[in-house]
C-alpha positions in Angstrom: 0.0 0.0 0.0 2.5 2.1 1.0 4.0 2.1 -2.8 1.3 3.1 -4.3 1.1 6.1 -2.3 4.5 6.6 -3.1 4.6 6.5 -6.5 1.6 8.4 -7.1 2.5 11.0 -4.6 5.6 11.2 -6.8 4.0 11.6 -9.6 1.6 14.7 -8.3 4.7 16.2 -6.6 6.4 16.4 -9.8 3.4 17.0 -12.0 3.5 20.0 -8.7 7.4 21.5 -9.9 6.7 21.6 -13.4 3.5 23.1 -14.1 4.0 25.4 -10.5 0.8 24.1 -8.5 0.6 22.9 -4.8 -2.8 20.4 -5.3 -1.3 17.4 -7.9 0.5 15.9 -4.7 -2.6 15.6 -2.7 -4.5 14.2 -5.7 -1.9 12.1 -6.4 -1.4 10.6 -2.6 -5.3 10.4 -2.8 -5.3 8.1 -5.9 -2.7 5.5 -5.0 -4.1 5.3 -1.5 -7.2 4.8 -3.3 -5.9 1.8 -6.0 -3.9 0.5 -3.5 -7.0 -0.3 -1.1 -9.1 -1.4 -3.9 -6.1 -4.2 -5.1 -5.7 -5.2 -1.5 -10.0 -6.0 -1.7 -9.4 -7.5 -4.7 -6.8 -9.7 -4.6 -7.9 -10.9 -1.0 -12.0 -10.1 -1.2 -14.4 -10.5 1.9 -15.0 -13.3 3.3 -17.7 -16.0 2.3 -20.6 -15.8 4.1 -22.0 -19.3 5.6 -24.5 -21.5 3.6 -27.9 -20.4 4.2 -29.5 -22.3 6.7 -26.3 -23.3 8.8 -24.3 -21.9 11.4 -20.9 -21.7 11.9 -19.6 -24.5 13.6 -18.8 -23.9 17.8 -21.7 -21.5 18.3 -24.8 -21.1 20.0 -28.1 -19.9 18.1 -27.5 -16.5 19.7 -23.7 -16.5 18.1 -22.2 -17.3 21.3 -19.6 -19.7 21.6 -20.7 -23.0 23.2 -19.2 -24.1 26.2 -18.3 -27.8 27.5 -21.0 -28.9 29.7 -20.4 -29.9 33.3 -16.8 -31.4 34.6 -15.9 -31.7 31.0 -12.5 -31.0 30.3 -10.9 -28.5 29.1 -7.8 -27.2 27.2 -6.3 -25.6 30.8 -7.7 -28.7 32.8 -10.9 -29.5 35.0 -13.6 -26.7 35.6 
């Protein structure tokens, strides 16, 4: 992410010295923070949402996570 901002930071600050502006950097910074978050939501996308009609797996109706009944034990030993 940080490249992109770089280089198109770059770009606006020299775009900036040679026509005699001060805005091209900000624009610039803008659009490669901009590209750079959309490739990182492209190349890694949201996760999948579950199959409709099941839950995820260790979880209670009301999304809490389901605990071991009684004296059963645990990963840090007996309750």
């Amino acid at each position: 992410m940080l490249s992109g901002i770089a280089v198109w930071g770059g770009a606006g600050w020299l775009l900036d010295r040679w026509l005699e502006t001060r805005f091209f950097i900000l624009v610039g910074t803008l659009l490669g923070l901009t590209a750079a978050i959309y490739l990182v939501v492209v190349k890694y996308g949201a996760a999948d949402p579950p199959p409709e009609g099941q839950r995820p797996t260790g979880t209670t109706p009301s999304r809490r996570r389901s605990r071991p009944g009684g004296n059963a034990q645990t990963q840090k030993g007996q309750r």
